[in-house]
N, C-alpha and C positions, 0 to 999 in steps of 0.2 A: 387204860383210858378208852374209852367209845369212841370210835371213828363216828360214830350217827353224830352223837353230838358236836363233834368237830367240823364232820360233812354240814351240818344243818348252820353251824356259823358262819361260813363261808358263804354258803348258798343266800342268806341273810344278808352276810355282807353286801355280796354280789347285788343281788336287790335296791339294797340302799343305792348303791353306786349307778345302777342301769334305769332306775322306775319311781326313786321316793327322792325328790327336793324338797327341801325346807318351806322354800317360799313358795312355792307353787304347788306343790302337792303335799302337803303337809301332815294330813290322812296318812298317807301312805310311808312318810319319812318315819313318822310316830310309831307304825305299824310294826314295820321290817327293825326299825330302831331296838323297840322292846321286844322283838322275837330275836335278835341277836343276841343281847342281854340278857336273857332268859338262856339261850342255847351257853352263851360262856358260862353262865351260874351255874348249869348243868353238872357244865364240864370241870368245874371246879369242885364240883360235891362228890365228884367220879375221882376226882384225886384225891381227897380228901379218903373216899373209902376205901380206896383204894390202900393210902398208906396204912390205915386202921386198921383193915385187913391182912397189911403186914406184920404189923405190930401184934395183933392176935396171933398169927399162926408162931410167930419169933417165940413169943410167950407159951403159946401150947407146946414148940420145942424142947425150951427149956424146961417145963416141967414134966413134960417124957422123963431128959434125961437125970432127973434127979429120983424117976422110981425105981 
């Protein structure tokens, strides 16, 4: 998994929490909001190839040892 993308949701978070209210800045809540959610989607596509990539290399093993 990517530390960037997990640093970059945090950093997001952080944001939301210190600069972006709903009711008063709402710009900015919208903002940091969907950069968050974009930064977890990331991260979730990174686990995702992650295990795919396992699943490949398991399968390239196995047909090693069957030559």
């Amino acid at each position: 998994m990517s530390m960037q993308a997990n640093a970059a949701k945090k950093c997001f978070g952080e944001n939301i929490t210190l600069f972006a209210n709903a009711q008063t800045a709402p710009e900015k809540f919208n903002l940091y909001n969907g950069l968050y959610n974009l930064a977890d989607a990331v991260e979730q596509i990174e686990r995702r190839l992650t295990a795919i990539e396992n699943a490949v290399n398991q399968l390239g093993a196995q047909l090693q040892q069957r030559r």
